[in-house]
C-alpha positions in Angstrom: 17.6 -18.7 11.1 16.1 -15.1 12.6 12.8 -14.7 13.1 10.8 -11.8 11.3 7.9 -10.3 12.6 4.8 -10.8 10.6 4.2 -8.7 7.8 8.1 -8.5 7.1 7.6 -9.9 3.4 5.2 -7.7 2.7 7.4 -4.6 3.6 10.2 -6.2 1.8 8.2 -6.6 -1.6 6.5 -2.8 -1.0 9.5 -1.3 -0.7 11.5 -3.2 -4.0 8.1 -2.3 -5.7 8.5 1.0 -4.9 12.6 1.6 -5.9 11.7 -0.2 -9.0 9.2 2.2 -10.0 10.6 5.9 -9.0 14.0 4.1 -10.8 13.3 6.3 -13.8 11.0 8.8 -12.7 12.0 12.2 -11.1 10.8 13.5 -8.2 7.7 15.5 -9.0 6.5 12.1 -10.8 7.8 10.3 -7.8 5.5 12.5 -5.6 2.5 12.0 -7.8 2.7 8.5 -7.7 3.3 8.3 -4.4 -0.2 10.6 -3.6 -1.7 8.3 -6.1 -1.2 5.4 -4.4 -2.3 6.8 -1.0 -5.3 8.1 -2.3 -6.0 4.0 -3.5 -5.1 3.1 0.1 -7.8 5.1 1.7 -9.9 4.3 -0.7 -9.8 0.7 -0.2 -10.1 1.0 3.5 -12.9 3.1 3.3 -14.6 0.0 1.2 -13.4 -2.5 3.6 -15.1 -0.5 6.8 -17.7 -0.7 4.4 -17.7 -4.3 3.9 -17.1 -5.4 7.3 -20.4 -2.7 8.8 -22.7 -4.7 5.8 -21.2 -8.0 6.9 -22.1 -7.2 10.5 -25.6 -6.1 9.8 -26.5 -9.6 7.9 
C-alpha cells in the first residue's frame, strides 16, 4: 500500500467539498464563495496567532 504524505486526507476531503459545492453554482457565485472562504481562513489564523501570543504570555 503507498504511502501519502501527511495532510493527504485532508486535501482529498477539501477538494470533493469544494466540487460538490460550485456543482450548481456558476462562476461569479463560484468566485464569491471562494473569497468567502479565504477571508474565514485569515480570519481564523489571525485568532490562532492570537491564541498562541496569550498562551505564551500565561
Amino acid at each position: 500500500m503507498p504511502q501519502y504524505p501527511p495532510g493527504s486526507d485532508l486535501v482529498l476531503l477539501a477538494a470533493s467539498i469544494a466540487i460538490a459545492i460550485s456543482d450548481d453554482l456558476s462562476a461569479d457565485d463560484t468566485n464569491v464563495l471562494a473569497g468567502l472562504f479565504c477571508a474565514i481562513g485569515d480570519n481564523l489564523a489571525i485568532i490562532a496567532t492570537q491564541k498562541e501570543a496569550c498562551e505564551e504570555q500565561e
